[in-house]
C-alpha positions as a Markdown table, in Angstrom:
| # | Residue | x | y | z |
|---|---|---|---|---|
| 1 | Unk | 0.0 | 0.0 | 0.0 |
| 2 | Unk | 1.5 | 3.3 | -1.3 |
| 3 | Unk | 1.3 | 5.8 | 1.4 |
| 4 | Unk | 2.3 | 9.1 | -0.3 |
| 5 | Unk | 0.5 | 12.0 | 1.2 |
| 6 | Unk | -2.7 | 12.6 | -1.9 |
| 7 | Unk | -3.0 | 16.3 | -3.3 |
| 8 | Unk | -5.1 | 18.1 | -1.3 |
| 9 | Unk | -8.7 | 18.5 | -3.0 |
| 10 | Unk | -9.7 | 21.9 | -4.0 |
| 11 | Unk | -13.0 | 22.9 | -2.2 |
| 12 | Unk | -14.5 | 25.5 | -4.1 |
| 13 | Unk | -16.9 | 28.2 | -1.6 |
| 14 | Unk | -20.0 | 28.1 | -2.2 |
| 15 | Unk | -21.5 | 30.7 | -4.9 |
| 16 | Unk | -21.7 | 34.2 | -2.9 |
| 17 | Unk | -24.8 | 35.8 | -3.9 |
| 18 | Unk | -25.0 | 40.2 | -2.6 |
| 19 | Unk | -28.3 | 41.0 | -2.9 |
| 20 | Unk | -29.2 | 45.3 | -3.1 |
| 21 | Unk | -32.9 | 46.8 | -3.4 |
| 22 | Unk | -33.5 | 50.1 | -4.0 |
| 23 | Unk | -37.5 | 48.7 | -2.8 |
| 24 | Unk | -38.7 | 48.8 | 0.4 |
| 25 | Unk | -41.5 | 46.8 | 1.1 |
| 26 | Unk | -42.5 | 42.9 | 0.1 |
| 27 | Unk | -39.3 | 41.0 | -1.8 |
| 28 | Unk | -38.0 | 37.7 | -1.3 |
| 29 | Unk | -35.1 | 36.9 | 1.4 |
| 30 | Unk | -31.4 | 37.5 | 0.6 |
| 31 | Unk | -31.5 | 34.1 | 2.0 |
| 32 | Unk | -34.2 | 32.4 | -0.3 |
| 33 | Unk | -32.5 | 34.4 | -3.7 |
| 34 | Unk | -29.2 | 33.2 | -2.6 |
| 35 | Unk | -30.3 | 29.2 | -2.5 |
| 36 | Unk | -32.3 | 29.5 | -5.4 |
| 37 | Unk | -29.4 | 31.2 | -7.1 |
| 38 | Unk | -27.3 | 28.2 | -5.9 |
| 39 | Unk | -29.7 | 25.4 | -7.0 |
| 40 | Unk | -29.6 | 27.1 | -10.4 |
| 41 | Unk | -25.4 | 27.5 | -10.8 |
| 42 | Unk | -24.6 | 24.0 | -9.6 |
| 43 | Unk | -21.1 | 23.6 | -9.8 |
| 44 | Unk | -20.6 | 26.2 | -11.9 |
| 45 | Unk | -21.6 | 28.5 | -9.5 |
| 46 | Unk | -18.7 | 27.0 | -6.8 |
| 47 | Unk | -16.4 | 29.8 | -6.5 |
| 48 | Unk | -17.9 | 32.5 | -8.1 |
| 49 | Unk | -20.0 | 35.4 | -7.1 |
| 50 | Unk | -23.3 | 37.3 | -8.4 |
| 51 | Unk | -24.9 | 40.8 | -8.0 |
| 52 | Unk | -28.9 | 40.6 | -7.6 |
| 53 | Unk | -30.4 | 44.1 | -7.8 |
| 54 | Unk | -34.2 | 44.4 | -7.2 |
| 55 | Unk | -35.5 | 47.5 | -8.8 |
| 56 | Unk | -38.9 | 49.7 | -9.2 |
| 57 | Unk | -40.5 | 50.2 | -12.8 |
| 58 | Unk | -38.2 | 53.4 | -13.5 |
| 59 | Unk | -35.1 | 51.9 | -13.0 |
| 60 | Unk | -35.9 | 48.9 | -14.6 |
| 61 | Unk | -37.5 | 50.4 | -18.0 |
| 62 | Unk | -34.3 | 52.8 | -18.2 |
| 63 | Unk | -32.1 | 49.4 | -18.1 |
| 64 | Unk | -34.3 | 47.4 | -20.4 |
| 65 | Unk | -34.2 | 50.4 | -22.9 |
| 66 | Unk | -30.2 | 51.0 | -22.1 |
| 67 | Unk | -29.4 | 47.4 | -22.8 |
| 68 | Unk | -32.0 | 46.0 | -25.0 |
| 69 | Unk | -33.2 | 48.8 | -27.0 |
| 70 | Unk | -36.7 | 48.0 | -25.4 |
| 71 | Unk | -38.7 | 51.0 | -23.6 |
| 72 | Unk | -41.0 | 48.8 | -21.1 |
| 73 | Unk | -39.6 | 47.8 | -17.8 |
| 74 | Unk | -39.4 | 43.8 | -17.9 |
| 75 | Unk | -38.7 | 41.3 | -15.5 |
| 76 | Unk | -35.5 | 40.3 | -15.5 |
| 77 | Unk | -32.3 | 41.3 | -17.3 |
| 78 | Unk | -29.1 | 39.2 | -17.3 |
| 79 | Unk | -25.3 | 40.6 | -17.4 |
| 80 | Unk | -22.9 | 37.7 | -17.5 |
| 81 | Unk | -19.4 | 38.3 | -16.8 |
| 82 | Unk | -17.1 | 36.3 | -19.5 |
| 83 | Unk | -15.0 | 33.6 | -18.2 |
| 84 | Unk | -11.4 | 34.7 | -18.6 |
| 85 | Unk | -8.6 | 32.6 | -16.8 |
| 86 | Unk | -8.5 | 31.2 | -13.3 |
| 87 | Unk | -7.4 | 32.5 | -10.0 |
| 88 | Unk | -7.4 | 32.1 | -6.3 |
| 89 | Unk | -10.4 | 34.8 | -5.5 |
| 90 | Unk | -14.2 | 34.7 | -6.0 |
| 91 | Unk | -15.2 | 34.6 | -9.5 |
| 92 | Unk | -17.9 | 37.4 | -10.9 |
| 93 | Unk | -20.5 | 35.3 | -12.4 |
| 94 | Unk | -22.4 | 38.1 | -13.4 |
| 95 | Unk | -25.4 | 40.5 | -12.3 |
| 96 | Unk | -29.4 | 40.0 | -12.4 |
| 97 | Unk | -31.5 | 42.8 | -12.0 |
| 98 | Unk | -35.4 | 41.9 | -11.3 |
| 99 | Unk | -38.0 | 44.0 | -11.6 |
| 100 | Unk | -40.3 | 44.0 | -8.4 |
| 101 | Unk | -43.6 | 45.4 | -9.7 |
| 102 | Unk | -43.1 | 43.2 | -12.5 |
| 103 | Unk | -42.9 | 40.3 | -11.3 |
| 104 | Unk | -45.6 | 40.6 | -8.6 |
| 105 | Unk | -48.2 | 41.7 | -11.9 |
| 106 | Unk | -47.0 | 38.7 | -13.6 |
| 107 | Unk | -47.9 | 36.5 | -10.9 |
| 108 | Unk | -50.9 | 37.6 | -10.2 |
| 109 | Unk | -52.4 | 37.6 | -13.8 |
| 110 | Unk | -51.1 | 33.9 | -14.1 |
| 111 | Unk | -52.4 | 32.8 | -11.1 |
| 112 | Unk | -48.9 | 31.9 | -9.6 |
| 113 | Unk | -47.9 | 32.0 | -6.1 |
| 114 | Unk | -45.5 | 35.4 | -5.8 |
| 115 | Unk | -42.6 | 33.9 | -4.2 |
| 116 | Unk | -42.9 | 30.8 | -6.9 |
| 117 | Unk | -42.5 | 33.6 | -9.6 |
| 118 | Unk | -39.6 | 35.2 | -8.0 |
| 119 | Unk | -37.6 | 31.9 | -7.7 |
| 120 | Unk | -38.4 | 31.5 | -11.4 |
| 121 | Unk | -37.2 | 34.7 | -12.2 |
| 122 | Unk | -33.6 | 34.7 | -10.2 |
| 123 | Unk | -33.5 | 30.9 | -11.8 |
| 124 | Unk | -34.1 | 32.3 | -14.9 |
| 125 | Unk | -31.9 | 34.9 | -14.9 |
| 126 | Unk | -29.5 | 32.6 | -13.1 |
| 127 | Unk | -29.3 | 30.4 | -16.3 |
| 128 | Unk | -28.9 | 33.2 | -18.6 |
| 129 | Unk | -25.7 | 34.4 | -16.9 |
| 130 | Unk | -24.4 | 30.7 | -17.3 |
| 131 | Unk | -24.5 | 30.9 | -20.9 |
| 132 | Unk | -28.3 | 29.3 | -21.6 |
| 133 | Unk | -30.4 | 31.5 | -23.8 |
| 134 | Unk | -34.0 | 30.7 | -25.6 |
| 135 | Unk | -33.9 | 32.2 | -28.8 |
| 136 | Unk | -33.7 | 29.1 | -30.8 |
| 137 | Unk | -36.9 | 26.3 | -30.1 |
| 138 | Unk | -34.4 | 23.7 | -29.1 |
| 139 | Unk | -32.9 | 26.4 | -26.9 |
| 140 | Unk | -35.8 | 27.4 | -25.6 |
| 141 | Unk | -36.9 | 23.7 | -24.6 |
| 142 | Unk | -33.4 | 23.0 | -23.1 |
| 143 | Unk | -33.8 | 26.3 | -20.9 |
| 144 | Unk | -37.2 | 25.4 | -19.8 |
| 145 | Unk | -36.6 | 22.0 | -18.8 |
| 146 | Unk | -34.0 | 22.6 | -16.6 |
| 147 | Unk | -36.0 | 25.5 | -15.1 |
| 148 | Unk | -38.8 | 22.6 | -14.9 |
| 149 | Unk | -36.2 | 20.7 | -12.4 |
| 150 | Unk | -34.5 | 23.4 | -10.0 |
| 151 | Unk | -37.9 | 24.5 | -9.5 |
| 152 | Unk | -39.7 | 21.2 | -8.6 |
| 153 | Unk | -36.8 | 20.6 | -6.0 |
| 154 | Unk | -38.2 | 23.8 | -3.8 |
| 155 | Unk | -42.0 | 22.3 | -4.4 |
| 156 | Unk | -42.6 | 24.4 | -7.1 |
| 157 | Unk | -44.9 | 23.9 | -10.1 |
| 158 | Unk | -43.7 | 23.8 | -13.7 |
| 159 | Unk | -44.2 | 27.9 | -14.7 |
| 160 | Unk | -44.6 | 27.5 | -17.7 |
| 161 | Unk | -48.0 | 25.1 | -17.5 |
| 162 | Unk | -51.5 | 27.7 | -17.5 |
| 163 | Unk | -53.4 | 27.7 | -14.4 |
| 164 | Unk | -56.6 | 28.3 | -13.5 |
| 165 | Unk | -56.8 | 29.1 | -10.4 |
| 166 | Unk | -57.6 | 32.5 | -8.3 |
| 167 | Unk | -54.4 | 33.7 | -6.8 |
């Protein structure tokens, strides 16, 4: 038996998710965006870091229209940092910015539970900054799918099935 001392394993941190608001009033947890941000990176998401910035409808029409060329505010946008060499220190992943009255309208007019949509959102956008995009059908279906199974492992119903029930 070779006793040689092994290479120590690399334990990568867990991803470190800041979350800022500009809101006051009725958005989810720094906790609860942080492990639904987690369940979304994976391993990917070991060692790194993310910005989540929850916004009004000002703020967030003025970034949609900065970024996108698209003068409405909308849900979520996604800034991913490119990957570009290794080192010892955190990672930037990228940022997400949500829109908090947009995201409350959307769930009530689909009938969703508010903090289901908001974990569909940061999962969303948390996918996006990991290089997953639904432009393309097959794109779309990959996207969706995986959203499908972070989801169900909070308890949360497939968002993208129509419901009829009163919220």
């Amino acid at each position: 038996m070779n006793l040689r001392s092994r290479p120590a394993l690399r334990v990568r941190p867990p991803l470190r998710v800041e979350v800022r608001s500009s809101l006051r009033g009725q958005v989810p947890s720094a906790a609860r965006i942080a492990r639904w941000a987690r369940a979304a990176t994976g391993a990917r998401g070991q060692g790194a870091e993310l910005a989540v910035r929850i916004v009004g409808t000002t703020e967030g029409r003025k970034l949609n229209l900065l970024w996108r060329g698209r003068d409405y505010p909308t849900n979520v946008l996604s800034f991913p940092v490119p990957r570009v060499g290794r080192s010892a220190a955190m990672r930037p992943l990228g940022d997400i910015v949500l829109c908090a009255p947009v995201i409350e309208r959307e769930a009530r007019k689909q009938h969703k539970r508010s903090d289901a949509h908001w974990a569909h959102m940061v999962v969303h956008g948390c996918l996006h900054l990991l290089g997953l995009d639904h432009e393309g059908e097959a794109d779309a279906r990959r996207m969706e799918r995986r959203e499908r199974r972070i989801l169900a492992g909070f308890g949360i119903a497939d968002p993208y099935l129509e419901t009829t029930e009163s919220a």
